[in-house]
ROTOR-500276 format. One record per residue (C-alpha): x, y, z; residue in three letters. Coordinates in steps of 0.2 Angstrom, whole numbers, plus 5000, padded with zeros to 4 digits. Layout:
(atom (X, Y, Z), "ALA")
...
This chain:
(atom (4906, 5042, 5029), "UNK")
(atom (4901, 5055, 5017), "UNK")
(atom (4887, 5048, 5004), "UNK")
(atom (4886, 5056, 4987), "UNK")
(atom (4871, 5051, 4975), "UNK")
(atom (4870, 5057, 4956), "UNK")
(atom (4855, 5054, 4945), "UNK")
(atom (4853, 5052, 4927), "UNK")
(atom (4842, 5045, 4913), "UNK")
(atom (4848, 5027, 4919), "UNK")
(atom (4845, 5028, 4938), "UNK")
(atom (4854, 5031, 4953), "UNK")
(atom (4874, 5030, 4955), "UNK")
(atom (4878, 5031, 4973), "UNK")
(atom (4897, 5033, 4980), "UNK")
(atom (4903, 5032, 4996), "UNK")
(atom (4918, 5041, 5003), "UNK")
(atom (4928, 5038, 5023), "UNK")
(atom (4927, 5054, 5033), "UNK")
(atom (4946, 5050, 5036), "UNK")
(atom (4951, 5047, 5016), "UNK")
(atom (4966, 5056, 5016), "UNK")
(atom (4973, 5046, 5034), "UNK")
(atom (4968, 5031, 5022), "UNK")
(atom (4978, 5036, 5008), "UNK")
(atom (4993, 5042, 5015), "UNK")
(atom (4994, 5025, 5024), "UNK")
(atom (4992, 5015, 5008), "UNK")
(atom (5006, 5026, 5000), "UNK")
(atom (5017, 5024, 5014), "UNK")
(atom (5016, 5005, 5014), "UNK")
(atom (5020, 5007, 4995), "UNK")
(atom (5035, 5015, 4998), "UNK")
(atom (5038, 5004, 5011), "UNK")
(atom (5036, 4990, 5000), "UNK")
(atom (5046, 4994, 4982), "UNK")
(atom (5060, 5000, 4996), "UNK")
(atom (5059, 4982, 5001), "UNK")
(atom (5060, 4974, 4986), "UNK")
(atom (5077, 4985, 4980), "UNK")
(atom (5086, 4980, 4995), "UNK")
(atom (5079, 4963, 4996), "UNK")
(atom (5084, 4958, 4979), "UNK")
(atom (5098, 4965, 4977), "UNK")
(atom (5105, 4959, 4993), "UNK")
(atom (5098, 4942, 4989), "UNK")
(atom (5102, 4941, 4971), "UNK")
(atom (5119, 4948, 4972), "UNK")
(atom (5126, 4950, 4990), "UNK")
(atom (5144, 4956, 4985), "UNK")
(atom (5138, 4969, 4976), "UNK")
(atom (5125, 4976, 4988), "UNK")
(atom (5139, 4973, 5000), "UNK")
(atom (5151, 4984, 4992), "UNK")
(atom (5140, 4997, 4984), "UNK")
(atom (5123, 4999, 4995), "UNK")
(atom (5115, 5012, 4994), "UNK")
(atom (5123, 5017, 4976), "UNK")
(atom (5128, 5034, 4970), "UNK")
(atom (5146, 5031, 4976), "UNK")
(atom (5142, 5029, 4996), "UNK")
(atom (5146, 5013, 5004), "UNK")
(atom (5140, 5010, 5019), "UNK")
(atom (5139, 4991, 5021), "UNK")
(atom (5159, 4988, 5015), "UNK")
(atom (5161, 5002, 5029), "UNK")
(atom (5156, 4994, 5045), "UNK")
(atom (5165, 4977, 5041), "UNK")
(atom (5170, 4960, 5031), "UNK")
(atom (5162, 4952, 5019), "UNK")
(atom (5148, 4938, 5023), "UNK")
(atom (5139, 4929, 5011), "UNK")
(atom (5128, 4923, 5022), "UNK")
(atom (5124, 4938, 5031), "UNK")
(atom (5121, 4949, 5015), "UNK")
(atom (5109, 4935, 5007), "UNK")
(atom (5098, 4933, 5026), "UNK")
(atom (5101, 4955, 5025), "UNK")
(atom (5089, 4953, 5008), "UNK")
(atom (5080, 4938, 5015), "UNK")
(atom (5068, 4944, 5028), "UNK")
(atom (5069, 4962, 5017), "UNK")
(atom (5059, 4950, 5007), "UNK")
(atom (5049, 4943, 5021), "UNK")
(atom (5044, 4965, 5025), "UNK")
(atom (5041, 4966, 5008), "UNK")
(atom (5028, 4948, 5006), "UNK")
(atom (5020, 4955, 5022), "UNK")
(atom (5018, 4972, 5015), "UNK")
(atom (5011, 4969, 4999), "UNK")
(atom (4999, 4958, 5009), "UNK")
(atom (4991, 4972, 5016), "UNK")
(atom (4990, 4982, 5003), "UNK")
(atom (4980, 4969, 4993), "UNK")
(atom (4971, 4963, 5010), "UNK")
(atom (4967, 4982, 5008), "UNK")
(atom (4963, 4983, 5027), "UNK")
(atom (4968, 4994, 5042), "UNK")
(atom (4971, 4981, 5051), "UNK")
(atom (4982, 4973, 5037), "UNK")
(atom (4991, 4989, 5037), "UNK")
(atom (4993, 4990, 5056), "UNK")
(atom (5003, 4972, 5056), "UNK")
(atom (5013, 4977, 5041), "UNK")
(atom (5018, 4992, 5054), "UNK")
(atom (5023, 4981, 5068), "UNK")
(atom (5036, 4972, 5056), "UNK")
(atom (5043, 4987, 5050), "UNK")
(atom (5046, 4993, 5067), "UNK")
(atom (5054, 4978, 5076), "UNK")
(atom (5067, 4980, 5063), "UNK")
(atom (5067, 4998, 5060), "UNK")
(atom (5071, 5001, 5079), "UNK")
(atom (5084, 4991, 5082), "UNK")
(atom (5091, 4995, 5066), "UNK")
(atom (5091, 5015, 5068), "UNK")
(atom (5097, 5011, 5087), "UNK")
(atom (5113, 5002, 5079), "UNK")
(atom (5116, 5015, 5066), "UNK")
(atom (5116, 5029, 5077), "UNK")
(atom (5126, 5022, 5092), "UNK")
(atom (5140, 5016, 5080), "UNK")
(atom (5148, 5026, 5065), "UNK")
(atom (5163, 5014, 5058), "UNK")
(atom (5180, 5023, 5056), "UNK")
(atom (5179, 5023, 5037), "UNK")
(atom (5162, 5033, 5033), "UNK")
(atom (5160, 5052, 5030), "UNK")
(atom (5150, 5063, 5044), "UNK")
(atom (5139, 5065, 5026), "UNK")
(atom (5135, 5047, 5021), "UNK")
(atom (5135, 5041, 5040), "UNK")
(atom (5121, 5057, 5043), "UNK")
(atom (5114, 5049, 5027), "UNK")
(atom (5112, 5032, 5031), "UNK")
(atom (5103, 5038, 5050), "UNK")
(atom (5092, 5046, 5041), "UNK")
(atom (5089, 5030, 5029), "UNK")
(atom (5087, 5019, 5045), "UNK")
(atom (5076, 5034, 5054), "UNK")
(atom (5064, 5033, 5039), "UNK")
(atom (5060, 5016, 5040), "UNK")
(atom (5056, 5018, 5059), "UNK")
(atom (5044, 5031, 5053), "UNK")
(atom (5035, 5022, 5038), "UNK")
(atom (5033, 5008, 5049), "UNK")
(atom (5028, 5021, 5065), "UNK")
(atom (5015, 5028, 5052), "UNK")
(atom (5008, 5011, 5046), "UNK")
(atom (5003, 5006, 5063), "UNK")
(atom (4997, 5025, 5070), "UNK")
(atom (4990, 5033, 5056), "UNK")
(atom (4975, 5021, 5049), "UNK")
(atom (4958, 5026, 5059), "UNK")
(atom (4952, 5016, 5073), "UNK")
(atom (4942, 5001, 5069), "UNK")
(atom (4943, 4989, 5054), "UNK")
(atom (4942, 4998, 5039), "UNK")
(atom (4946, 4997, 5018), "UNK")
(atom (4961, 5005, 5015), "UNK")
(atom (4951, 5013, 5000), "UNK")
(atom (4932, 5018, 4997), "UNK")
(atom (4920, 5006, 4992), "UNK")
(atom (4917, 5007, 4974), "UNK")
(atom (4901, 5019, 4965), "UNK")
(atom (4885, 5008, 4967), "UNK")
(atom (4874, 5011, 4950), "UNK")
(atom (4856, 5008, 4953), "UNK")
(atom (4844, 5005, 4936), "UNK")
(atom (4829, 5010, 4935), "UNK")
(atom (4817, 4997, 4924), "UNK")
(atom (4810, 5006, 4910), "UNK")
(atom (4793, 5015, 4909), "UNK")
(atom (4781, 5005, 4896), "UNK")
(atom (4772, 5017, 4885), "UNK")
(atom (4756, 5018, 4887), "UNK")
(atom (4744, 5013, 4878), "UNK")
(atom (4739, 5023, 4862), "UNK")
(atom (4757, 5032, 4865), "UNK")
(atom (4769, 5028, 4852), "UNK")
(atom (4780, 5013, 4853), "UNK")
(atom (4766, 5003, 4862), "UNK")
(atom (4757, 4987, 4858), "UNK")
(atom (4740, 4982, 4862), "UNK")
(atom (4743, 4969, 4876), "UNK")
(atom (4731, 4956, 4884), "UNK")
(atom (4729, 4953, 4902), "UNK")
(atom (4742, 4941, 4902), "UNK")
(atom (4753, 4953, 4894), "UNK")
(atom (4755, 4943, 4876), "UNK")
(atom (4751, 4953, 4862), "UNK")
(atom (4734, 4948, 4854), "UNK")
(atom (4737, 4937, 4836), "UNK")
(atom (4729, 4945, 4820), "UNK")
């Protein structure tokens, strides 16, 4: 931990900063990928399953409608736990711990895996060689978001951020006596009556 201090007329500001900062932000910016992915998918499958269905990922590619008929049910439970990697994600980012992190990893990979597994021993009949390189790449990423969740926080349980600045005041000095701004004072410390 690398420990800067700064001194000015009103004391001491101290700020503390993790020897592995950039490890520590690059995590938190991964689960926030992670996350607003999530949310896209998850709502959008969940609110409106016929339309994810048929239009996932957008720009004109289709890769759901490609590999089958229509479910309701599947495409709503599809956005469902997307939800669920989305909840647990968030989490960790306002639990703001590497440990957080690391868990949010582990969820990310149990479905990433078998997902990218799927997509890349199965191309259906109807999908271009571009979107079906596309959507291995889609899959692939996830694996490696949730890979990097779990791998790249340092060892130990750490914040995901710094600690914030410490500011230490210093009381002020009283003049001394015959100085200007200050008053004769008894042994008590009252000022004597006229």
């Amino acid at each position: 931990m690398r420990i800067s201090v700064e001194g000015n007329s009103e004391g001491l500001r101290v700020r503390m900063r993790f020897e592995q900062y950039r490890r520590l932000l690059l995590t938190r910016i991964v689960l926030a990928v992670l996350a607003v992915q999530g949310a896209i998918v998850g709502l959008w499958a969940t609110f409106a399953p016929h339309s994810w269905y048929t239009s996932f990922p957008g720009f004109g590619a289709t890769w759901v409608a490609a590999d089958g008929p229509y479910n309701h049910h599947l495409a709503a439970d599809v956005g469902a736990f997307f939800l669920a990697l989305t909840a647990v994600t968030i989490a960790a980012l306002v639990v703001n711990r590497t440990t957080a992190a690391r868990i949010a990893g582990v969820g990310w990979l149990t479905f990433g895996v078998p997902h990218s597994l799927y997509h890349l021993f199965h191309k259906p009949a109807d999908m271009g060689a571009a979107s079906f390189t596309a959507s291995l790449i889609a899959a692939l990423l996830l694996v490696i978001g949730g890979a990097a969740c779990l791998f790249l926080p340092p060892r130990g349980e750490l914040p995901l951020s710094d600690p914030q600045p410490v500011t230490l005041r210093f009381p002020r000095r009283r003049p001394l006596i015959g100085e200007p701004g200050s008053r004769v004072r008894d042994a008590r410390g009252r000022s004597p009556r006229a």
